[in-house]
N, C-alpha and C positions, 0 to 999 in steps of 0.2 A: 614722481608722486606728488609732487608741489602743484603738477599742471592738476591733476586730478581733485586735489582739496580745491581749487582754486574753482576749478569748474562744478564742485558741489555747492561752494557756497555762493556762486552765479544764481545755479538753480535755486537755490533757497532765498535769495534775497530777491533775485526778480523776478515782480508778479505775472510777467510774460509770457514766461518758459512756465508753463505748466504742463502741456498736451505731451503725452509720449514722444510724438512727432518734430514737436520744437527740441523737448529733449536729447531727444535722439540726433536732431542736426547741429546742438552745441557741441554734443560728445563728438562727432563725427569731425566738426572746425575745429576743435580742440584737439585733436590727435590723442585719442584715450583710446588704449588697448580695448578686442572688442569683446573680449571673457568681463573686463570691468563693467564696459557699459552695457554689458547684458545685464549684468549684476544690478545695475542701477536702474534700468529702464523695467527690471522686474521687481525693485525695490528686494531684490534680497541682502540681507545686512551680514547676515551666514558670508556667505558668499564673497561679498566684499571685504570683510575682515580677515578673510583669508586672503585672497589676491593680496588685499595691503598690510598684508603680517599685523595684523592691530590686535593686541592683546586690553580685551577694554576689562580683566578682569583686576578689580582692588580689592587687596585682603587688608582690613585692620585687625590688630591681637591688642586683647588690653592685659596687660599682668599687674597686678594688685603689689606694691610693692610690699615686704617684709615690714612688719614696725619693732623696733628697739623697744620701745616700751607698750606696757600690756594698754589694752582698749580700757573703755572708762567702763563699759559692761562690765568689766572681767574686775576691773578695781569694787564697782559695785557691790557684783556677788561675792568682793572673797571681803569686805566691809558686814553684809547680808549676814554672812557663815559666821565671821566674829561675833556680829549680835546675838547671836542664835546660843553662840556657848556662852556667851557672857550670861545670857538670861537663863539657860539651862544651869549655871555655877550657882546663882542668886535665889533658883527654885531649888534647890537638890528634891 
């Protein structure tokens, strides 16, 4: 698999190899299976990540941790709701 990254990033880094053709005879000096280098001379990425088991999929999860003590919203409103009766005591 090493020969194979190796010979991708030949191709990617020299402006040389660009032509199917050239392509096709680094793959072939290079000794890369020829299910791969169809893969790549058809530029299928499908295809190759399968030949080369490459799982390119990343999951992130975020979980919000618990808080010990209440939000300042929440101290807010229950400060808010005090007011509220205090001034409803002082109107009857």
């Amino acid at each position: 698999m090493s020969t194979i990254i190796e010979t991708l990033v030949q191709i990617a880094s020299d402006a040389s190899i660009q032509k199917p053709k050239e392509i096709e005879q680094l793959l072939v000096s290079n000794n890369v299976d020829k299910l791969i280098a169809t893969a790549i001379l058809n530029k299928d990425i499908i295809s190759l990540e399968r030949k080369l088991d490459v799982c390119p999929d990343i999951v992130c999860i975020f979980v919000q941790p618990k808080d010990d003590e209440p939000a300042e919203q929440e101290e807010d409103e229950e400060q808010d709701k005090n007011t509220e009766k205090n001034i409803s005591v002082i109107n009857f």
